[in-house]
LOFI-848878 format. One line per field, with one value per residue (C-alpha): residue number from 1; z, x, y; residue in three letters. Coordinates in pm, 1 decimal. Layout:
% LOFI-848878
nr = NUM|...
w = Z|...
u = X|...
v = Y|...
rest = ala|...
//
This chain:
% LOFI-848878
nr = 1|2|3|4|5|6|7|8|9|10|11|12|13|14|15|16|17|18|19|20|21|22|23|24|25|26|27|28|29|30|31|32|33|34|35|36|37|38|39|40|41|42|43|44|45|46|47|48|49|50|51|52|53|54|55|56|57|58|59|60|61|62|63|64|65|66|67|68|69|70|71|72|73|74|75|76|77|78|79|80|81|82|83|84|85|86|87|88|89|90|91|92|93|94|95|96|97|98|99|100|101|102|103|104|105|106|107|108|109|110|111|112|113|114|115|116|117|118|119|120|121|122|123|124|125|126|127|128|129|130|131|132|133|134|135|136|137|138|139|140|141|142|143|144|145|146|147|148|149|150|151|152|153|154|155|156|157|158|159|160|161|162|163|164|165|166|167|168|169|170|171|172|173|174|175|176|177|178|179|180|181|182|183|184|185|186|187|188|189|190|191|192|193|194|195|196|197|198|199|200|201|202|203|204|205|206|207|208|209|210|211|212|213|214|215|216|217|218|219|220|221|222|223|224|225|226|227|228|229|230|231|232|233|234|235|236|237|238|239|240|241|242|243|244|245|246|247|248|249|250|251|252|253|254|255|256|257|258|259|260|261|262|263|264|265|266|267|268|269|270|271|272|273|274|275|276|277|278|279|280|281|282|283|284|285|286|287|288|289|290|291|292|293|294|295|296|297|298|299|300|301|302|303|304|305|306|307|308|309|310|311|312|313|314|315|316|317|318|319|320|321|322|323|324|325|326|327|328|329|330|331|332|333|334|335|336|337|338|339|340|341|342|343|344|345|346|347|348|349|350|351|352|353|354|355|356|357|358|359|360|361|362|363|364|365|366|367|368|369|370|371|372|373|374|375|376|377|378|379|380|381|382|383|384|385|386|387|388|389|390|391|392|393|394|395|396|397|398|399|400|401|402|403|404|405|406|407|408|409|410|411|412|413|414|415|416|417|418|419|420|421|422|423|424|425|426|427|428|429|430|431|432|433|434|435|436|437|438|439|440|441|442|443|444|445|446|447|448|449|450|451|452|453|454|455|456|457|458|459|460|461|462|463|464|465|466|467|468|469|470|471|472|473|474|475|476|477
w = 17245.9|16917.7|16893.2|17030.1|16718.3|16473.9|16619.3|16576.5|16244.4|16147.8|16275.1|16092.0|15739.1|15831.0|15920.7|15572.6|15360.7|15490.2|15431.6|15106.2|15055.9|15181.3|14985.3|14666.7|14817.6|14873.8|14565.6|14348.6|14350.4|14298.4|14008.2|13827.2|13848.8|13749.2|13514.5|13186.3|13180.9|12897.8|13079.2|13331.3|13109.4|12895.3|13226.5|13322.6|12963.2|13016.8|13327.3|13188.3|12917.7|13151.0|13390.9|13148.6|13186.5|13545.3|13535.3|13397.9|13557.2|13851.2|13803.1|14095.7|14335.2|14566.3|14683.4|14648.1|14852.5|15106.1|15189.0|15147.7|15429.2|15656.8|15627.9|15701.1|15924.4|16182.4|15975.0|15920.4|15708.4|15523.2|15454.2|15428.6|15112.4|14943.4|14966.2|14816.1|14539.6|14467.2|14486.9|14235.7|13973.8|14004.8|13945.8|13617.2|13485.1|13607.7|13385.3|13063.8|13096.0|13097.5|12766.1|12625.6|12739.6|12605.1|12287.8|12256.3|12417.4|12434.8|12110.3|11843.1|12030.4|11870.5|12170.3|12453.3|12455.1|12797.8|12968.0|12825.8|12929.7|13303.2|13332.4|13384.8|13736.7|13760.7|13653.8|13837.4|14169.6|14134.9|14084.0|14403.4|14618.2|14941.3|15120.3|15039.1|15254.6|15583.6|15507.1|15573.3|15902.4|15981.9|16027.7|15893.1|16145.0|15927.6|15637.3|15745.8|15890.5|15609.0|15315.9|15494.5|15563.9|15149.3|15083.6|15291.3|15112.8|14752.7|14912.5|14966.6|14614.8|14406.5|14565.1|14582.0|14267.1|14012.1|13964.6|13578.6|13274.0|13215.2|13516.2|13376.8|13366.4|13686.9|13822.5|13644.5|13749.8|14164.3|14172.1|13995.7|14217.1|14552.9|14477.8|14409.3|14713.3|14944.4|14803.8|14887.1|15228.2|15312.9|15235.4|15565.5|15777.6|15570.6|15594.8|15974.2|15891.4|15654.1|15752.4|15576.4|15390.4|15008.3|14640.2|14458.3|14062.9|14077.3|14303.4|14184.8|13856.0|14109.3|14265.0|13909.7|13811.1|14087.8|14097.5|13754.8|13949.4|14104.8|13823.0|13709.5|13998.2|13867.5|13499.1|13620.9|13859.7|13540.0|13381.6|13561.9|13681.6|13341.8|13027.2|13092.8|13080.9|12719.3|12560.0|12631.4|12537.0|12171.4|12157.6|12284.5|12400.8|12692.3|12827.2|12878.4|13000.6|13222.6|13420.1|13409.8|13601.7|13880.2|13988.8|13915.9|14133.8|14428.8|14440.2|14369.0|14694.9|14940.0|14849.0|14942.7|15312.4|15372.3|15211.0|15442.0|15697.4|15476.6|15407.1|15756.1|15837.2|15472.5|15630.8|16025.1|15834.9|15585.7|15901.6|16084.8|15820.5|15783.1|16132.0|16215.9|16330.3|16067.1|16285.8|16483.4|16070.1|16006.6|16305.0|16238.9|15861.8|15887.8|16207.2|15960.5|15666.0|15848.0|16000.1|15627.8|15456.6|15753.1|15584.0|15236.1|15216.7|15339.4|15148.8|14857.9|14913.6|15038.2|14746.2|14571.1|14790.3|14773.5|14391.6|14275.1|14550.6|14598.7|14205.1|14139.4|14518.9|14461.4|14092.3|14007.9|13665.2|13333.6|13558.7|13583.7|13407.0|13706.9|13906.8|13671.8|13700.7|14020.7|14134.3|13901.1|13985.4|14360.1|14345.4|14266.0|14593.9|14774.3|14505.5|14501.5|14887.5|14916.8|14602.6|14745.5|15095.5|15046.6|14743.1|14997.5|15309.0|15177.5|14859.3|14843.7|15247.6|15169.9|14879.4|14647.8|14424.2|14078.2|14166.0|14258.1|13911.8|13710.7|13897.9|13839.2|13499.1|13379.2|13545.6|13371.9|13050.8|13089.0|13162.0|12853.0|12578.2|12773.1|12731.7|12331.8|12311.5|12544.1|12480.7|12124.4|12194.7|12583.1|12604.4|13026.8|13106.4|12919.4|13076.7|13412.2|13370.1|13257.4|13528.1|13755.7|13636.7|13608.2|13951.0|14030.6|13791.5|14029.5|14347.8|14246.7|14114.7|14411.9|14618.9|14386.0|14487.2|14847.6|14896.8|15185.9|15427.9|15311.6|15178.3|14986.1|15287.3|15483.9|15388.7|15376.9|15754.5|15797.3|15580.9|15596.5|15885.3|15754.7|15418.4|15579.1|15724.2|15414.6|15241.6|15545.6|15531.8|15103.7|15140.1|15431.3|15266.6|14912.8|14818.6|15110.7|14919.8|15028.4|14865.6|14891.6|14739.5|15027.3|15283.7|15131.8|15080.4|15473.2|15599.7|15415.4|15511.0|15912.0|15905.8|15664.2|15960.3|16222.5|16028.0|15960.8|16291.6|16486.0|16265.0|16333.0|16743.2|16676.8|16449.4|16711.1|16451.8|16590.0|16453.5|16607.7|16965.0|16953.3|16872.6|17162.5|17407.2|17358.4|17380.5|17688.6|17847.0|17774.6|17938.2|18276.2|18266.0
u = 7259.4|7259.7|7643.9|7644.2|7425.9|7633.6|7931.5|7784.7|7647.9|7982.5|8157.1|7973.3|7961.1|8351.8|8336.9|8118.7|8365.8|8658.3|8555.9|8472.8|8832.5|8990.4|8793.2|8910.2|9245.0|9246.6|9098.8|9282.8|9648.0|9439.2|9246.4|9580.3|9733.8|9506.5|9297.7|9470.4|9446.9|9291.3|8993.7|9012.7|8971.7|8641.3|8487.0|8544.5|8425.0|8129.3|8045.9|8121.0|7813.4|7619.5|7607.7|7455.8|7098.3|7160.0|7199.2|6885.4|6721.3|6827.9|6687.5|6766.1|6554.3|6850.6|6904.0|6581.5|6417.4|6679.3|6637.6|6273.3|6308.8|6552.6|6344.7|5993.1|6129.5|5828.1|5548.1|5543.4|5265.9|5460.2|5754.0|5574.6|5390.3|5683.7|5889.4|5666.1|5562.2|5979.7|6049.8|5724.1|5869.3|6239.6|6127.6|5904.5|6207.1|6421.7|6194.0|6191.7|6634.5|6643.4|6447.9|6658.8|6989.1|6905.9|6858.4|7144.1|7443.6|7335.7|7126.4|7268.4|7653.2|7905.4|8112.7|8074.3|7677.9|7752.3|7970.5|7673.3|7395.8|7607.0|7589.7|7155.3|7265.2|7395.5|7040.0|6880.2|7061.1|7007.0|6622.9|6572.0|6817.1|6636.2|6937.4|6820.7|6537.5|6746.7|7025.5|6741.5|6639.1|6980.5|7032.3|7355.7|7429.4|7197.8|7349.4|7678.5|7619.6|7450.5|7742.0|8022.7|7852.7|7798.3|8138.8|8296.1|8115.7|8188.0|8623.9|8549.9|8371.4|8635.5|8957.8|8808.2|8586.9|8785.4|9125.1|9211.6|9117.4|8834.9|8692.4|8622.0|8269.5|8233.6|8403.7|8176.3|7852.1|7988.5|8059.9|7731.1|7511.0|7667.0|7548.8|7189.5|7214.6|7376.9|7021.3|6806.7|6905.6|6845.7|6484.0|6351.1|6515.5|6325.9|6001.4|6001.8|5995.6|5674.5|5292.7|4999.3|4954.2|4817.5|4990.7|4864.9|4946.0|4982.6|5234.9|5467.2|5449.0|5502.0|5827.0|5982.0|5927.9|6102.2|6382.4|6499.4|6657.8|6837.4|6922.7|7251.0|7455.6|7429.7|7517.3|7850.3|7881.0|7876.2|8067.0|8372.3|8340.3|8275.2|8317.7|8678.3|8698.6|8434.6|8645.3|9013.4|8799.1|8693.0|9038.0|9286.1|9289.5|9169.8|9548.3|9502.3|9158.4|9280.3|9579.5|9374.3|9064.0|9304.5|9440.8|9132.6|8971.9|9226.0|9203.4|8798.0|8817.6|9031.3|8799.5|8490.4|8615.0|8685.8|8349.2|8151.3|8174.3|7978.8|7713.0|7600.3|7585.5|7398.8|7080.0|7137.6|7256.5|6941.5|6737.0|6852.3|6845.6|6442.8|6386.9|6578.2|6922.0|7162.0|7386.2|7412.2|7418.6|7720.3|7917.4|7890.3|7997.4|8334.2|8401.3|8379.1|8511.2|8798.8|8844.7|8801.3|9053.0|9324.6|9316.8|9265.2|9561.6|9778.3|9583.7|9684.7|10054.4|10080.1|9974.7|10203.9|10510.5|10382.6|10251.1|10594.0|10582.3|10223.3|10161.2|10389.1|10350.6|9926.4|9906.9|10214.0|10342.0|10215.4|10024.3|10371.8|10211.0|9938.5|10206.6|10232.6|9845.1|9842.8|10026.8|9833.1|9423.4|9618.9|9502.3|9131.3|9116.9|9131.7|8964.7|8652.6|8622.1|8653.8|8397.6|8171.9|8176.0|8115.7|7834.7|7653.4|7688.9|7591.2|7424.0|7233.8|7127.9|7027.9|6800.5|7093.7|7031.4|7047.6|7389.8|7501.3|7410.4|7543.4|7854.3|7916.0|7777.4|8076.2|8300.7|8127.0|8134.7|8541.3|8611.3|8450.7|8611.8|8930.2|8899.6|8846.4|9145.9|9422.0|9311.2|9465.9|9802.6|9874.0|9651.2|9567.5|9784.5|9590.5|9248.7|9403.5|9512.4|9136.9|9012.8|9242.7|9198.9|8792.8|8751.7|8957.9|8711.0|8416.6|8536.2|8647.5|8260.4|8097.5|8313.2|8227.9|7838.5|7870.4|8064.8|7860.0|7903.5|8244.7|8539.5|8875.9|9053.7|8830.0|8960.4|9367.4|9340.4|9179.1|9441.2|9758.6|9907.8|9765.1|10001.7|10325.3|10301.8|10244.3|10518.5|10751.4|10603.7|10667.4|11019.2|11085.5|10959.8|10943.0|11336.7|11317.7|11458.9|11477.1|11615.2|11247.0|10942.3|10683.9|10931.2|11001.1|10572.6|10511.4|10820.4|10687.4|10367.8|10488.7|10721.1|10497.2|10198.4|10430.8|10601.2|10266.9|10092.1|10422.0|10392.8|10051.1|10103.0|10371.4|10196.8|9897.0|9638.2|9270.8|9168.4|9442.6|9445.2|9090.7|9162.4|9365.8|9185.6|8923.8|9143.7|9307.8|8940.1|8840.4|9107.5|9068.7|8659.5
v = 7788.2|7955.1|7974.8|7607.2|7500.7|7668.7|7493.3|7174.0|7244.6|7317.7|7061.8|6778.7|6971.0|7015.4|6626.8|6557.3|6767.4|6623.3|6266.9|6410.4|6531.3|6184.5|5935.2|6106.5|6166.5|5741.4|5682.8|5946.1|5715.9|5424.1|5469.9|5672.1|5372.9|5077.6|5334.9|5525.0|5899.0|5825.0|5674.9|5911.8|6145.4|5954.1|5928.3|6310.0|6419.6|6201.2|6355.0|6684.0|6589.1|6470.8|6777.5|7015.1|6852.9|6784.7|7170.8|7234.3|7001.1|7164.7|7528.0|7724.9|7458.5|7387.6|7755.4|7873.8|7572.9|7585.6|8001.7|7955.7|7649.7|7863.8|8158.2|8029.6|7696.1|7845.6|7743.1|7372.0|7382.3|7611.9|7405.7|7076.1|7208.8|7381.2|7080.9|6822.8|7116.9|7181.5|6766.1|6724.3|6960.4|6838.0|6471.2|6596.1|6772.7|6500.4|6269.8|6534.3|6537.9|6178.3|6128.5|6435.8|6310.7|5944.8|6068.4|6306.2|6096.0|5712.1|5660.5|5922.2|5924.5|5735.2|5728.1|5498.6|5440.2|5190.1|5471.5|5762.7|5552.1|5545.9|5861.0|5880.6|5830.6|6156.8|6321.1|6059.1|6176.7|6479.9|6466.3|6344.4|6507.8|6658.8|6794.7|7148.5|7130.6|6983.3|7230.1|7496.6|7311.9|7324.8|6956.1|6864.9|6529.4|6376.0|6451.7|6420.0|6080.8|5929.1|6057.6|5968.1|5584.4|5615.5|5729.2|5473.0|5149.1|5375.4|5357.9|4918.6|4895.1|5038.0|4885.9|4536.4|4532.7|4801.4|4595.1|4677.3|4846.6|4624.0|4726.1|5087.4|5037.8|4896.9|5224.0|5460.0|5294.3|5266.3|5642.9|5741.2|5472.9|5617.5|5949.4|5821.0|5602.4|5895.7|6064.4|5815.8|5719.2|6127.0|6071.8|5920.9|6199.4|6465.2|6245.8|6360.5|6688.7|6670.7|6673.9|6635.9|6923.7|7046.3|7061.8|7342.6|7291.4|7691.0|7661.4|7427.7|7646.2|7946.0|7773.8|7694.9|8034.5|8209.6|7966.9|8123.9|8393.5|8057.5|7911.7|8166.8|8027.5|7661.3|7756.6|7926.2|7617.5|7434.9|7636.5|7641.5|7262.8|7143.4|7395.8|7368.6|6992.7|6987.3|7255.0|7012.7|6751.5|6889.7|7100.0|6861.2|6518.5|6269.9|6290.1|6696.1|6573.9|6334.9|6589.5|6882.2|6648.7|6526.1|6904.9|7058.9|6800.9|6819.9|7220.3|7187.8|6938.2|7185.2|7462.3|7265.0|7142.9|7519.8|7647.3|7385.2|7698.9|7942.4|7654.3|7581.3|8006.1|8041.9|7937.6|8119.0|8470.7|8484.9|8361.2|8669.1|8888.2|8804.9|8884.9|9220.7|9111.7|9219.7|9333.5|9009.0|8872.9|9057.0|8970.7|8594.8|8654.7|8862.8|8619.6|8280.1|8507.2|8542.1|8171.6|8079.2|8281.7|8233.7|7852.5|7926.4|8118.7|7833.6|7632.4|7823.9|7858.2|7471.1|7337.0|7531.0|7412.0|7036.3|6970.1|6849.4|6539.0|6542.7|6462.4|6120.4|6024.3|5993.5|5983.2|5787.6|5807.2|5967.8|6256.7|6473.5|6750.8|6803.0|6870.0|7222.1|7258.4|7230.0|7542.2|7785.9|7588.3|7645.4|8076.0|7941.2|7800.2|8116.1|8354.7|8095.6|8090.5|8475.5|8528.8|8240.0|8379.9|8726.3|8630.3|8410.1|8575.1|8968.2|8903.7|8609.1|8640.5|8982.0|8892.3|9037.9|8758.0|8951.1|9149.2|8849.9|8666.0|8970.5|8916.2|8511.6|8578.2|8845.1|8556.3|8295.6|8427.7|8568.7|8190.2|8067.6|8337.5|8262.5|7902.1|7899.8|8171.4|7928.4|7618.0|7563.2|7694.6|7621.2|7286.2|7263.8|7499.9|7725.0|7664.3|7649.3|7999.4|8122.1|7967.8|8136.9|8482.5|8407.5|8315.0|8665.8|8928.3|8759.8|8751.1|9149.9|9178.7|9050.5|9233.5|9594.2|9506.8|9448.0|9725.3|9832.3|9535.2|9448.1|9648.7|9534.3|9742.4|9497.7|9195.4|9310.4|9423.2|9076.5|8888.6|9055.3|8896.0|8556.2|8649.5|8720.7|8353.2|8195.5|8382.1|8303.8|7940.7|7920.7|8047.0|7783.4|7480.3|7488.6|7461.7|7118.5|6826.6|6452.1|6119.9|5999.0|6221.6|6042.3|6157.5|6517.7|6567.6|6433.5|6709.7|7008.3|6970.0|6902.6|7169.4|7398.3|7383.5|7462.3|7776.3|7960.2|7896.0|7988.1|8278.5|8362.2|8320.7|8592.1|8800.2|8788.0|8675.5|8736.7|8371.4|8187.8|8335.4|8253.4|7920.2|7920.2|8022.0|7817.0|7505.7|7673.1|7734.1|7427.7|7211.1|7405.4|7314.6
rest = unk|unk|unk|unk|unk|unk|unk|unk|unk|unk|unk|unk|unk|unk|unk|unk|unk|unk|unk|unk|unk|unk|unk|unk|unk|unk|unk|unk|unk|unk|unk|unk|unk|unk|unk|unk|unk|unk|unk|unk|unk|unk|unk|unk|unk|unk|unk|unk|unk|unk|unk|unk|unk|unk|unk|unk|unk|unk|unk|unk|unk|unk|unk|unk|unk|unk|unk|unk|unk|unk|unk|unk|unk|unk|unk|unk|unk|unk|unk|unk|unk|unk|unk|unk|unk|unk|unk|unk|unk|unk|unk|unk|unk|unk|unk|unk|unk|unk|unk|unk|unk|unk|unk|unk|unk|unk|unk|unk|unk|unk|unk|unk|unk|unk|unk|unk|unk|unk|unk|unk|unk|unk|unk|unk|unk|unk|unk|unk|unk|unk|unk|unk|unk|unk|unk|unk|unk|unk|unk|unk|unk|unk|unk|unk|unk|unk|unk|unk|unk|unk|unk|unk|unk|unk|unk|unk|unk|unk|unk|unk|unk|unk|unk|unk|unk|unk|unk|unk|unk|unk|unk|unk|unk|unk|unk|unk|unk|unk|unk|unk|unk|unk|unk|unk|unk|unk|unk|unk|unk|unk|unk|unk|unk|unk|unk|unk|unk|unk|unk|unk|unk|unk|unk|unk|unk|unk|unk|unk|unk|unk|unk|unk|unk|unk|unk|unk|unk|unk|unk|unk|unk|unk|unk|unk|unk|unk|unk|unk|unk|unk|unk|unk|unk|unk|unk|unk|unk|unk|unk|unk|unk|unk|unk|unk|unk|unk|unk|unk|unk|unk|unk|unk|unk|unk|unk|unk|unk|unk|unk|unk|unk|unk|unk|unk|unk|unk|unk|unk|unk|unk|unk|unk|unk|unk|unk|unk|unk|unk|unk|unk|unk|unk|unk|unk|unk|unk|unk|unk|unk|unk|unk|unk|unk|unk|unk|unk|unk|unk|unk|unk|unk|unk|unk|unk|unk|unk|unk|unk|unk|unk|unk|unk|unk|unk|unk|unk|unk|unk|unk|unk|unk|unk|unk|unk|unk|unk|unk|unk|unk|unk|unk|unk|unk|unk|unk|unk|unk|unk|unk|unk|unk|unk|unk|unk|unk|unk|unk|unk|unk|unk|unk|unk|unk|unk|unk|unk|unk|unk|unk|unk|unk|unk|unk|unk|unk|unk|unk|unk|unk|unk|unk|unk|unk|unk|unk|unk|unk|unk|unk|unk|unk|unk|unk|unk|unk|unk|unk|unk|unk|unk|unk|unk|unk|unk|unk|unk|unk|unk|unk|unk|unk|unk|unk|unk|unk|unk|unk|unk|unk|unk|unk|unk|unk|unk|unk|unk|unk|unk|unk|unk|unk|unk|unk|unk|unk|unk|unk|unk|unk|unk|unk|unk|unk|unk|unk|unk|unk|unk|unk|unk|unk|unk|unk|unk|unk|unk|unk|unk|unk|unk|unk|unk|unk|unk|unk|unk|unk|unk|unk|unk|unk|unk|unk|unk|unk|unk|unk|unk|unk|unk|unk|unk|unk|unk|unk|unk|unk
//
């Protein structure tokens, strides 16, 4: 029954993620071609602005809520009080980064004070998202559900209402509503979950206190979502903004559909590990660490093969230069998902939390000096590359610390049939030429899949033989 939940659990945050991967993927082409890079770019350097007080208004609350939730999801007392104590203190800080933020960005700014003033809906979101405490109930249908209903309307809005350049603002207040509206329809589920219960003023100060220890995971978050983005932005130009935004945001999106795995086992492995079953705990995390690299890696190597059609077929024209960005931000998908699942799964579930901060710090911090040294001289490019070799020094880190679960020798008797079909599937595809780009993009992908599966099948790859035999099982039931 256990295994059963997990597969459902996964297969809605796989459903969610995806969604979340399409809608961009729609709306991506769209918005290159009625918006300017330029705007693109104002709106991601906005953002960018915006997401350091949505960081600190954060804290750690998210992960320390949810593994406090999945831990303790017994006692509903217990959870019933902690939420309304963690919700309490993220709406007073939510209330403290508003007033700061105003201040800083809409009344002193001389840039866009309309497009700054925007962007409150991105603290305001955030101060009253709840999907921390259902992620540690383990109820991601509701979740799922509710987003993808969001991000549908968010698809209608834009095509029908965003038609030109004038329409800029219109497009920068429907993307930062839906995400306080995908928040707010959440609320009702979680309201089931709650009883009558009491606030203690000591423990709300209690909460915000521990989730300090939280709170390194969202800076680096921050860090390599949006330092990269402010430095171009002060360095270079909203053009170099603009590219780097639309790779960095296809890559960022392929690494999220695959991390959705890790995210619904998060909350079962630190369960497990609180009640004596760490061996059961490790089982289930090589088993999804290996599901998840199996894609990553031809992930990686298919974005590599498909950025020159992929690029002008989406983003049309003046976006050429992602094309280039795109096959170096293509390594961070795979070193984020092995550095994320391997930080989550034996670190954070095991109460590792400071190893695990050291280690996203060192990358954190790599990324920034590398930014200010490359960004000058080699523009995007240049970031793209310190983001690349950042995201390696931390998955490396996290790996050093949880040397005891998980070994490098580990992962390359996990992986290594998985990388002689993407290299097969890269030297098969990438050289494929057509008259039409749409036509050459839709072949390589087609013929791409079938190459590295067929190879796997040969190869005998643990993950894929599984796969099969479940579909085989399941068609003679």
């Amino acid at each position: 029954m256990q295994e059963k939940k997990i597969s459902i659990n996964i297969f809605y945050n796989i459903l969610n993620q995806i969604v979340s991967f399409i809608v961009p993927l729609i709306l991506s082409p769209y918005v290159a071609r009625v918006l300017s890079a330029e705007l693109v770019g104002d709106y991601s350097y906005a953002l960018a602005n915006s997401s350091y007080f949505v960081l600190i208004e954060a804290l750690g609350f998210s992960l320390y809520g949810m593994l406090q939730v999945s831990a303790n999801r017994g006692d509903k007392n217990y959870i019933s009080t902690i939420f309304k104590e963690i919700m309490i203190a993220k709406i007073f800080l939510m209330v403290i980064c508003i007033i700061a933020y105003t201040i800083s960005f809409v009344w002193l700014s001389s840039d866009n004070k309309i497009l700054c003033a925007i962007m409150i809906l991105n603290i305001i979101s955030t101060g009253i998202d709840s999907t921390w405490f259902l992620t540690g109930m383990e109820n991601f249908k509701a979740t799922a559900l509710r987003n993808i209903a969001v991000r549908l309307v968010n698809v209608f809005l834009i095509i029908f209402l965003v038609k030109s350049e004038k329409d800029f603002l219109i497009y920068a207040v429907i993307m930062q509503a839906s995400n306080v509206i995908s928040y707010i329809v959440v609320l009702p589920i979680v309201k089931k979950y709650i009883i009558s219960s009491k606030v203690s003023f000591k423990n709300i100060l209690k909460h915000t206190i521990k989730s300090f220890i939280y709170f390194v995971p969202g800076i680096v978050n921050t860090i390599f979502t949006s330092a990269d983005k402010t430095v171009l932005g002060a360095f270079a130009n909203s053009y170099e903004v603009g590219v780097y935004e639309q790779a960095s945001k296809i890559c960022t999106l392929c690494g999220s559909v695959i991390n959705s795995i890790s995210n619904v086992v998060l909350p079962r492995v630190t369960y497990l590990n609180n009640n004596a079953s760490k061996d059961k705990s490790k089982k289930i995390m090589f088993k999804t660490l290996r599901y998840a690299s199996v894609v990553a890696i031809a992930v990686t190597v298919g974005i590599i093969c498909i950025s020159d059609e992929f690029v002008p077929v989406f983003f049309g024209l003046g976006y050429e230069k992602s094309a280039v960005l795109l096959k170096i931000l293509a390594f961070n998908v795979l070193m984020s998902i092995l550095a994320n699942y391997i930080g989550q799964q034996c670190l954070i579930s095991n109460a590792k939390q400071n190893q695990y901060n050291i280690a996203i710090s060192v990358g954190a911090l790599l990324n920034v000096i590398l930014n200010f040294f490359m960004v000058e001289r080699f523009q995007s490019v240049g970031v793209s590359v310190a983001s690349v070799v950042s995201s390696g020094v931390l998955f490396w880190v996290v790996l050093m610390f949880s040397r005891e679960i998980i070994s490098l020798r580990n992962i390359i008797q996990m992986d290594w049939k998985a990388t002689i079909a993407a290299i097969i599937m890269f030297i098969t595809i990438y050289r494929l030429n057509f008259t039409h780009l749409f036509v050459t993009l839709a072949v390589k992908i087609a013929v791409g899949a079938v190459v590295y599966i067929a190879i796997l099948v040969i190869l005998r790859e643990e993950t894929i033989q599984e796969v099969f035999v479940k579909i085989i099982s399941k068609r003679r039931t």
